[in-house]
N, C-alpha and C positions, 0 to 999 in steps of 0.2 A: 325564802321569799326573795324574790327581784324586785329591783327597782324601776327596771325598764330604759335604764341608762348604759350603755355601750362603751364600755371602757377601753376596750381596744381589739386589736383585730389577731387570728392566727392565720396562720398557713398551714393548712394540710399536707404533711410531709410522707405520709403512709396510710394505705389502707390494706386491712388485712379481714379477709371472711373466713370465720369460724364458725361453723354449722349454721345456726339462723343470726347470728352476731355478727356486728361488722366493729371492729375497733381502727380506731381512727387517731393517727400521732400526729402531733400539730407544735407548729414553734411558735411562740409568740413570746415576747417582750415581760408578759407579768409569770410568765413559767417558775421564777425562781420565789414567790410570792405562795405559789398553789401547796398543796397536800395532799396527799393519798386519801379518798375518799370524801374529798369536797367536792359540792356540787354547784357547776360552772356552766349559763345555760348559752349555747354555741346556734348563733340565730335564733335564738329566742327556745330554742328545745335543750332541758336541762338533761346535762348527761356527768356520771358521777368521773372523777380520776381515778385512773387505777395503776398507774404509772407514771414515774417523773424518772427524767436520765437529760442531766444537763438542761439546755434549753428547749429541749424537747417536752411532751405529756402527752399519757393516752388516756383517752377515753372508750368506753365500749356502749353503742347503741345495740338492744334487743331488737326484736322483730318486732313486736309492736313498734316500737319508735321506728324503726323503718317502714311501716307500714303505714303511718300516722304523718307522717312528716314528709321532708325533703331531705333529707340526712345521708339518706343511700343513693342521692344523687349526687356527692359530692364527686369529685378527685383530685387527684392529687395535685397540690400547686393553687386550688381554690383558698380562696379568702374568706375566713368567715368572723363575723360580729361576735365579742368576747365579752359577756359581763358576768362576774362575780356573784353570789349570794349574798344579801346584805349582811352585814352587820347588826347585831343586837348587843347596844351599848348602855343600854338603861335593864333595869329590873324587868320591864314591859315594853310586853307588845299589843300592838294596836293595829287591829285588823278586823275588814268591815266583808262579809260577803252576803250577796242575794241569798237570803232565805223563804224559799217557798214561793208559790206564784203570788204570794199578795204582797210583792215590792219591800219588800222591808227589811231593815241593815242588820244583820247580829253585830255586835261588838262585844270582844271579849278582852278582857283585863289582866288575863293570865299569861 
């Protein structure tokens, strides 16, 4: 889950196309923060790590998110908006979504 807050920015230092994949190495300032297989969402499209090497990390978007997105229009030397995956620092979570057409919130406690 995001927050919707922008924590800071990278720079897309590589791009590399592997069959319908495009992975994407990016420097930014919280690199030394991330993990292998955390999910980091890069302009607001969440794409997992799959690589850390110094202040560098890569990412790999599928073809759908290329498809879906703006992701496969980056290059190299673009700036892009960095936020994190919150945090869950209590037992719960609290989270409301549209259920069905008659307006109305699920909340669940789990």
């Amino acid at each position: 889950m995001f927050t919707g807050i922008i924590e800071s920015a990278a720079k897309v230092v590589q791009l590399k196309k592997k069959d319908t994949n495009l992975h994407l190495s990016l420097h930014c300032d919280l690199t030394s923060e991330l993990k292998i297989d955390q999910s980091v969402a890069h302009n607001g499209v969440c794409l997992t790590v799959v690589a850390i090497d110094g202040n560098q990390y890569t990412v790999t978007a599928i073809e759908e998110t290329l498809n879906k997105t703006n992701i496969g229009h980056l290059q190299e030397g673009d700036i892009v908006n960095i936020e994190r995956a919150m945090k869950c620092t209590s037992g719960r979570t609290y989270c409301t979504r549209p259920c069905g057409s008659n307006g109305y919130l699920y909340r669940s406690d789990q």
